[in-house]
C-alpha positions as CSV (number, residue, x, y, z in Angstrom):
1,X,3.3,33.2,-10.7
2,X,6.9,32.6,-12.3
3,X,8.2,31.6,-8.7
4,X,5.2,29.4,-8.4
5,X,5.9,27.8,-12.0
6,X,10.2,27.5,-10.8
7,X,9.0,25.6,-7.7
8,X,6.5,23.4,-9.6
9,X,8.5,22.7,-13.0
10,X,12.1,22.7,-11.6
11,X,12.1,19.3,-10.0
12,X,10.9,17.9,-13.6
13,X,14.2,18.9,-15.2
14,X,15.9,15.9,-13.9
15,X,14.8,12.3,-15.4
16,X,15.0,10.9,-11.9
17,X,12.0,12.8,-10.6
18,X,9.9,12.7,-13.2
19,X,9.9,8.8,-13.0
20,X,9.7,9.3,-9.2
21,X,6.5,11.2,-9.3
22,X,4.6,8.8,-12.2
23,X,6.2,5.8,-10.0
24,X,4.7,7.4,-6.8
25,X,1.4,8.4,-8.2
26,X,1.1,5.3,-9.3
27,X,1.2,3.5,-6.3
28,X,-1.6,6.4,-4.9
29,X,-4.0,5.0,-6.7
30,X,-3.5,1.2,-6.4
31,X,-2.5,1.3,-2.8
32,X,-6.1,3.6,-2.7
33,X,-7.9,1.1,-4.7
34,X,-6.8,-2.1,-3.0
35,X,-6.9,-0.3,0.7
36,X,-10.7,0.4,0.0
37,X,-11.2,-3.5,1.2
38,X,-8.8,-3.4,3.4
39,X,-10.5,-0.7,5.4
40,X,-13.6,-2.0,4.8
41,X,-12.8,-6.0,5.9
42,X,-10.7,-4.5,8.7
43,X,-7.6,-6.4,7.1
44,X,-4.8,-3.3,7.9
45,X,-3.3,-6.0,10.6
46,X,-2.6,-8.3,7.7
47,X,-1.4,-5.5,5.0
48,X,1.0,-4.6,7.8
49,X,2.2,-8.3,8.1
50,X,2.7,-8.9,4.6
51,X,4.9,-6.0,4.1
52,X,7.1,-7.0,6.7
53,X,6.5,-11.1,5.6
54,X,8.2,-10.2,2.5
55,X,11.5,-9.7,4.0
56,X,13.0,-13.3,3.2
57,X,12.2,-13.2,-0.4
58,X,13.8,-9.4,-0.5
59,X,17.1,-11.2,1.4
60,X,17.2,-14.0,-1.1
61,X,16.6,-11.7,-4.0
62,X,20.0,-9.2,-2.8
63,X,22.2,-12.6,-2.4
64,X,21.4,-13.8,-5.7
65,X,21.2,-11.4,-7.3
66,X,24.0,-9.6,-6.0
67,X,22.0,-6.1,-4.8
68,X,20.5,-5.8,-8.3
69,X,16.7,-4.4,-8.1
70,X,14.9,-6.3,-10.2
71,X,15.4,-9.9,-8.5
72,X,14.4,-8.3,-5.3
73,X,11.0,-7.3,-6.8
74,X,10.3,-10.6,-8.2
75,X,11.6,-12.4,-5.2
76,X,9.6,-10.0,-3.2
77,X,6.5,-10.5,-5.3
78,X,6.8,-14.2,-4.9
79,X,7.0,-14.4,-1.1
80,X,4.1,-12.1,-0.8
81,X,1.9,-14.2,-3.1
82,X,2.6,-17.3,-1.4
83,X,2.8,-15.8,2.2
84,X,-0.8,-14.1,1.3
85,X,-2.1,-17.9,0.2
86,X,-0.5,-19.2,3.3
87,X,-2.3,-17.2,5.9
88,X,-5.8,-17.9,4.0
89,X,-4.9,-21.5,3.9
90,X,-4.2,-21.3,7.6
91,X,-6.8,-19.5,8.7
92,X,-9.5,-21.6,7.0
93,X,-9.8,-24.0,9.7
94,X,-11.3,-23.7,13.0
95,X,-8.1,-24.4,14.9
96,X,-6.9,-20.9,15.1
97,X,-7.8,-17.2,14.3
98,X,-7.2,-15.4,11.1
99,X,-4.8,-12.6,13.4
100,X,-3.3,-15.6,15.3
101,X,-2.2,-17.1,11.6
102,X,-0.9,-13.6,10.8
103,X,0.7,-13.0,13.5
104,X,2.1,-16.5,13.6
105,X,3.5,-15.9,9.9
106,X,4.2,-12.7,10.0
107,X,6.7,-12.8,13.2
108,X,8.5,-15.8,11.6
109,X,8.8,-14.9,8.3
110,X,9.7,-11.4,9.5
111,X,12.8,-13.1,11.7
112,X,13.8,-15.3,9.1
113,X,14.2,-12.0,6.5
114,X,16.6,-10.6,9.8
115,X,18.3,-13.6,10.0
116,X,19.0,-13.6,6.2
117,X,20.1,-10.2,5.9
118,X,22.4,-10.4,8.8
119,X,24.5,-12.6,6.5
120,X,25.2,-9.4,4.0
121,X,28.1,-7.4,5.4
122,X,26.9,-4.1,4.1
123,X,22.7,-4.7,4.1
124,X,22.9,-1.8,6.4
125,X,23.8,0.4,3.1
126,X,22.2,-1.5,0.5
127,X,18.9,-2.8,1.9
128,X,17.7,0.2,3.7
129,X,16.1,1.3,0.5
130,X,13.8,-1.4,1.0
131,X,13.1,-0.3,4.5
132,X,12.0,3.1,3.9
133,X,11.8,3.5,0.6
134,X,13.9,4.8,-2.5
135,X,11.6,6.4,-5.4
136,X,14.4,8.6,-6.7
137,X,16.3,5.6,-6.8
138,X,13.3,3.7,-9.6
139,X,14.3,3.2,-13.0
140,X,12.8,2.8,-16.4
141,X,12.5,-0.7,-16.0
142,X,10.9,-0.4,-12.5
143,X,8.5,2.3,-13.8
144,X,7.3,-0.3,-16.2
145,X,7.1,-3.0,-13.7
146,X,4.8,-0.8,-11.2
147,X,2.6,0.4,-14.0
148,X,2.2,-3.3,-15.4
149,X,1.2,-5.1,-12.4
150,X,-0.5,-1.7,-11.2
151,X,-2.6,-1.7,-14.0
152,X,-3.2,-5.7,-13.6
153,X,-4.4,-4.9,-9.8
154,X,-6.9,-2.3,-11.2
155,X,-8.3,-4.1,-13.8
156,X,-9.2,-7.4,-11.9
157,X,-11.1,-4.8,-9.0
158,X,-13.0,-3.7,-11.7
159,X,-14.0,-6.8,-13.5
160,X,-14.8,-8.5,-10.2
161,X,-16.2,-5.2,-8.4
162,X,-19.8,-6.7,-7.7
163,X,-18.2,-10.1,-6.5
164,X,-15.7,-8.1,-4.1
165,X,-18.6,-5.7,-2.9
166,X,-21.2,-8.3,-2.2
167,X,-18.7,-10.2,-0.2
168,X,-17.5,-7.6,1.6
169,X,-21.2,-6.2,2.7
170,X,-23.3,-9.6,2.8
171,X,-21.4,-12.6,3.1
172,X,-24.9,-14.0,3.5
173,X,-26.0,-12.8,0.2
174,X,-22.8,-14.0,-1.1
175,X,-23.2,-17.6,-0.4
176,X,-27.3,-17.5,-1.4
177,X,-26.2,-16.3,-4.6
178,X,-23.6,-19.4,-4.9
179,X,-20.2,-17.0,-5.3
180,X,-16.8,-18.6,-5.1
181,X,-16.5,-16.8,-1.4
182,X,-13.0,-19.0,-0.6
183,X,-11.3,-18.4,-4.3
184,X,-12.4,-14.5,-4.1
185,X,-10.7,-14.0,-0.8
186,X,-7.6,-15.9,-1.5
187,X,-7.6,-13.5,-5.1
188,X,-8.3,-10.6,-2.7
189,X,-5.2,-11.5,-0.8
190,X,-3.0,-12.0,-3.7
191,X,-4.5,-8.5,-5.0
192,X,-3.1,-7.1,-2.0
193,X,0.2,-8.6,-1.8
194,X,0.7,-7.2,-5.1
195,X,0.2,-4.3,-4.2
196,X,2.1,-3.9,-1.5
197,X,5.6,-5.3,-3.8
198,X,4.8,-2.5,-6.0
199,X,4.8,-0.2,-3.7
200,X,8.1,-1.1,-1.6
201,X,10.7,1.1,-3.8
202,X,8.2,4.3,-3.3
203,X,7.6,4.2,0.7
204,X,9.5,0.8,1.6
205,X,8.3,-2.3,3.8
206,X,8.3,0.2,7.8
207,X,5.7,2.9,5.6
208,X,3.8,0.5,3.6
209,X,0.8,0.1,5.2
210,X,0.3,3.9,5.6
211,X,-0.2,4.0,2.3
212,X,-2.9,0.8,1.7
213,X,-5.0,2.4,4.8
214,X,-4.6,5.9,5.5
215,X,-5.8,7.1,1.7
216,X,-8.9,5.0,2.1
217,X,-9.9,5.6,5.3
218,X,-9.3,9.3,4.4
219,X,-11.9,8.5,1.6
220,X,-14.2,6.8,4.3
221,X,-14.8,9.9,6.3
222,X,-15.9,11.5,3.2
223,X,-18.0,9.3,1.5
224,X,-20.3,6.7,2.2
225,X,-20.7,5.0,-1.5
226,X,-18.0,2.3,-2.5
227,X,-17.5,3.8,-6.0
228,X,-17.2,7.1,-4.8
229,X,-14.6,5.9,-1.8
230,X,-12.6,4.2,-4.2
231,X,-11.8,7.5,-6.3
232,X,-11.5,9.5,-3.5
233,X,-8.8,7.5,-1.7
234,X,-7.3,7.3,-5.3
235,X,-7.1,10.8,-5.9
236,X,-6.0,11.0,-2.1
237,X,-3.1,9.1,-2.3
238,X,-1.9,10.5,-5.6
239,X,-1.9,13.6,-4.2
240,X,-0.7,12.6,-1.2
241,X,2.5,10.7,-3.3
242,X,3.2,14.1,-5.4
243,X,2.9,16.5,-2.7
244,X,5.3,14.5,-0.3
245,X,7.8,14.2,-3.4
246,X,7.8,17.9,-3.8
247,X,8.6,18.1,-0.3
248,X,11.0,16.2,0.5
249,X,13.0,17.4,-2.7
250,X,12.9,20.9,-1.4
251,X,12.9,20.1,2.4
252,X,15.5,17.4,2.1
253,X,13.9,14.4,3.9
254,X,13.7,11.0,3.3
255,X,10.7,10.7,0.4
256,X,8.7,7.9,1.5
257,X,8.6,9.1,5.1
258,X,7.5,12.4,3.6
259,X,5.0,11.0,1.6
260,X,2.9,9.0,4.5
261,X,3.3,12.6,6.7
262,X,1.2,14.2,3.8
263,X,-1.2,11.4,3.5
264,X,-1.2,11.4,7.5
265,X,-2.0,14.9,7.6
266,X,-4.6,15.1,4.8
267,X,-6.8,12.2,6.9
268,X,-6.2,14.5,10.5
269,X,-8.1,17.0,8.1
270,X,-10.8,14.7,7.4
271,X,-11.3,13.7,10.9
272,X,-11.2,17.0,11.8
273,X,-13.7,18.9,9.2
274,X,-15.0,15.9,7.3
275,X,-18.8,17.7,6.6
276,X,-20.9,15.9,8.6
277,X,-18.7,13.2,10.3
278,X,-15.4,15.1,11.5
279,X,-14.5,15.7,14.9
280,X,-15.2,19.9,14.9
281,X,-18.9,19.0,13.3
282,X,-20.3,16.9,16.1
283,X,-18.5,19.2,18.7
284,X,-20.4,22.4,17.1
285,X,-24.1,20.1,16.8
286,X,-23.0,19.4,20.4
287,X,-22.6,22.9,21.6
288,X,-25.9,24.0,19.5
289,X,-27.7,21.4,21.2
């Protein structure tokens, strides 16, 4: 039991982890929250595009604000915004497909954020961190920052949970009941790319979209009810944040590639023995049968 207590409380004696864990479990539960309709809408293609979209506004951020952190979050946080609107806006019409418009966006952005980075001598060094992730690097300021626009992300789900969840079952329903369908996807979309700047310093922009899909569709083998799916996938990816923390302080690995191999593995589980749904179920109904 003392052993057990050393392995859990020693990490917790050095400030930098402790804001690493609260940071990380943090973005569990809003990446969780936010992935629910992503899953559901089938939007991981765009979550993955976004993360990498935000590259130009990460470049700009480093060369004015010469490597600082806190310009390359609000740079970061302005791209995705406005890439997020961009993509609705040009996937509202009928001359091209919402993928074609991400993928159109997303590869240009993406090569303009290379091209931009290129120009720092050393952004092999200093903006890897952003590539895969730095959460022993977050500070108290970034803590704050996470939690703010975290909580902000959680809060407008839940005052607009009926709205999202009509829309994302019935669009039908939706317009019969007169919603603002257009203004609650583009706010969707914004919700996301929130989400996904909040998250960059814990798993960075290559992992991100592990973390805004696997948790929820984790949560989606186990449940059927929205409400229920949604605290699931939170739990899950808290969990999954904290456990992969733990791990690659005592295995020595890189934390946010850590993190998304505990999340990974913790939805192989599901697949595997989900009661009901996973794989070893139907193969023993199979073999009864």
């Amino acid at each position: 039991m003392d052993a057990l207590l050393d392995l859990l409380l020693g990490p917790l004696s050095y400030p930098f982890m402790v804001r690493g864990l609260l940071a990380a479990a943090t973005v569990g539960v809003v990446c969780a929250t936010v992935g629910t309709y992503v899953v559901l809408r089938g939007m991981a293609f765009f979550g993955d595009a976004l993360a990498h979209a935000i590259l130009p506004g990460v470049a700009v951020g480093y060369l004015l604000g010469g490597g600082a952190q806190e310009p390359l979050f609000w740079w970061g946080m302005l791209t995705a915004v406005l890439t997020s609107v961009g993509i609705g806006a040009l996937s509202k019409g009928e001359q091209i497909k919402e993928d074609t418009a991400i993928g159109v966006i997303f590869a240009g952005m993406f090569a303009l954020g290379i091209t931009l980075i290129s120009t720092v001598r050393s952004y092999t060094v200093d903006l890897t961190h952003f590539l895969f992730g730095n959460v022993l690097g977050v500070s108290q300021r970034d803590l704050w920052l996470t939690a703010i626009f975290g909580g902000i992300v959680i809060l407008v789900i839940v005052a607009f949970y009926k709205e999202f969840l009509v829309l994302s079952f019935d669009p039908i329903l939706a317009s019969t009941l007169r919603l603002p369908a257009g203004l609650l996807h583009y706010l969707l979309l914004v919700l996301i790319a929130i989400a996904i700047v909040v998250s960059l310093q814990t798993v960075g922009v290559a992992l991100m979209v592990a973390m805004l899909v696997t948790p929820a569709a984790t949560a989606y083998l186990l449940t059927r009810r929205l409400p229920t799916m949604m605290l699931t996938g939170a739990a899950i990816g808290a969990i999954s944040a904290v456990s992969g923390l733990y791990f690659s302080y005592y295995v020595n690995v890189a934390s946010g590639a850590a993190i998304v191999l505990v999340c990974t593995a913790i939805f192989v589980l599901a697949f595997l023995l989900a009661p009901g749904r996973g794989t070893l179920w139907k193969y023993l109904r199979w073999v009864n049968n």
